[in-house]
C-alpha positions as CSV (number, residue, x, y, z in Angstrom):
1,X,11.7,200.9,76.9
2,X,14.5,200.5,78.5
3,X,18.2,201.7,76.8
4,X,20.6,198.7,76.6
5,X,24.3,199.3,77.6
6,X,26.0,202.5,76.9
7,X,26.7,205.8,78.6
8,X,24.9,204.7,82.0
9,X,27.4,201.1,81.8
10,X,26.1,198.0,84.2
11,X,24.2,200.9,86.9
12,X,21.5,198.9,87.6
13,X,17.9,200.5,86.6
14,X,16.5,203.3,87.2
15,X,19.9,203.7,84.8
16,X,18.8,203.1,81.7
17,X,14.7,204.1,81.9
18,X,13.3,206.9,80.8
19,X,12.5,209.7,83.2
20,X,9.3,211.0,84.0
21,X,8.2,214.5,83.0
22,X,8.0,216.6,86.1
23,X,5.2,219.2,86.4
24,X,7.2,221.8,89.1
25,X,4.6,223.5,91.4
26,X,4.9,226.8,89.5
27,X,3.6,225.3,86.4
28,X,6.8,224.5,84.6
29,X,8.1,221.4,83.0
30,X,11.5,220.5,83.9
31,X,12.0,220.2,80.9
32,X,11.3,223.7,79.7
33,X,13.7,224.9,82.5
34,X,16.8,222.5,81.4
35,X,15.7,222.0,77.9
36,X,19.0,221.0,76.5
37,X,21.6,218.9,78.1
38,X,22.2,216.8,81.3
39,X,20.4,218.1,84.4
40,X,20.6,216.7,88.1
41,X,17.5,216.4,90.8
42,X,18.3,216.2,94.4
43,X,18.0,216.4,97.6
44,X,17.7,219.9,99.0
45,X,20.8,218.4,101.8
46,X,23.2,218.1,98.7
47,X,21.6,220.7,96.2
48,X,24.5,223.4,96.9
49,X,27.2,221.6,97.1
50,X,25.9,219.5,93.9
51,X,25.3,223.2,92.0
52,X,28.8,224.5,92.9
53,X,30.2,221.1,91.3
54,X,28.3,220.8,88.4
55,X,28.7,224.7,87.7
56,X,32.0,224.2,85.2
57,X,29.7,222.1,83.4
58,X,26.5,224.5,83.1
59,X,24.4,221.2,84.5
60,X,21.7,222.6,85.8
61,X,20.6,221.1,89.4
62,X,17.0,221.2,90.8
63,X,16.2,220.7,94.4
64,X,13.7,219.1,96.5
65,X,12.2,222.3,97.6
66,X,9.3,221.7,94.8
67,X,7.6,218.8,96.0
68,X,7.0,217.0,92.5
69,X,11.0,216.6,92.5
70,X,11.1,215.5,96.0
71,X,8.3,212.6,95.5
72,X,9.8,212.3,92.1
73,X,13.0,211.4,94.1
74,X,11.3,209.2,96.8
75,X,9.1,207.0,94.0
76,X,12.8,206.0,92.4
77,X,14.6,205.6,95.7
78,X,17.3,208.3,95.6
79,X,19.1,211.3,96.8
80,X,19.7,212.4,93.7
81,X,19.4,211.4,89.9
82,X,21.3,212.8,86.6
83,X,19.1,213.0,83.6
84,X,20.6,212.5,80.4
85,X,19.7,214.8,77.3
86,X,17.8,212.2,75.5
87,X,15.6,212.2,79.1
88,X,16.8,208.8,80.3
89,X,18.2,209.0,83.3
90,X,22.2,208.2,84.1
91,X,22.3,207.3,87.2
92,X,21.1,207.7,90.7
93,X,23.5,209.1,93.7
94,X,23.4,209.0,97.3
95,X,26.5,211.3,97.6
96,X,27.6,214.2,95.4
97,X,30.9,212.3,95.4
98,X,28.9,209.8,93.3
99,X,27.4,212.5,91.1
100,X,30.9,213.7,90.5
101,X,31.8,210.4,89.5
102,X,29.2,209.6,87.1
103,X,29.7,212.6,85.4
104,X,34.0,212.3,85.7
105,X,33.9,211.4,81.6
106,X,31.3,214.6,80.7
107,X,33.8,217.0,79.6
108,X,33.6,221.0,80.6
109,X,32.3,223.9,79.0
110,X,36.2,225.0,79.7
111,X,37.5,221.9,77.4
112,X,34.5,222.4,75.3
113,X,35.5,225.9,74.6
114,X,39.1,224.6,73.7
């Protein structure tokens, strides 16, 4: 079911729904490789620059190399998508600039460690 408001705000669906469990092509479930915290799928265009962003705040990013995340990616509609810890996903983002700001209130593993 759907989550009602909270952390994902008024972003319209697929904010709020739960992600599906992605099978990568080695075998792997996504969620074996990430299996605590947020984690970001996206476009293999944006995957580096979206990895050296995320990096102060250990969220792991998966690209669109491995074809499950890029139809995975396609059958939502997006360039990118940050799944929550609970497995619902955030939000979607077409820009890393919009990854960076859906994720401005996550704090750091630097304020974290403070």
């Amino acid at each position: 079911p759907p989550l009602g408001a909270g952390l994902h705000g008024t972003t319209p669906a697929p904010a709020g729904t739960r992600s599906r469990q992605i099978m990568t092509s080695d075998g792997i479930k996504l969620d074996d490789r990430a299996p605590h915290g947020f984690y970001v799928l996206a476009r293999e265009a944006m995957r580096e620059e979206t990895d050296r962003l995320l990096a102060v705040r250990n969220v792991p990013v998966f690209g669109d190399t491995d074809s499950a995340i890029g139809t995975y990616l396609d059958e939502i509609g997006a360039d990118a998508v940050i799944i929550r810890p609970d497995r619902y996903i955030l939000a979607t983002a077409a820009t890393t600039g919009e990854i960076a700001e859906r994720l401005s209130g996550m704090p750091t593993q630097e304020r974290l460690a403070a």
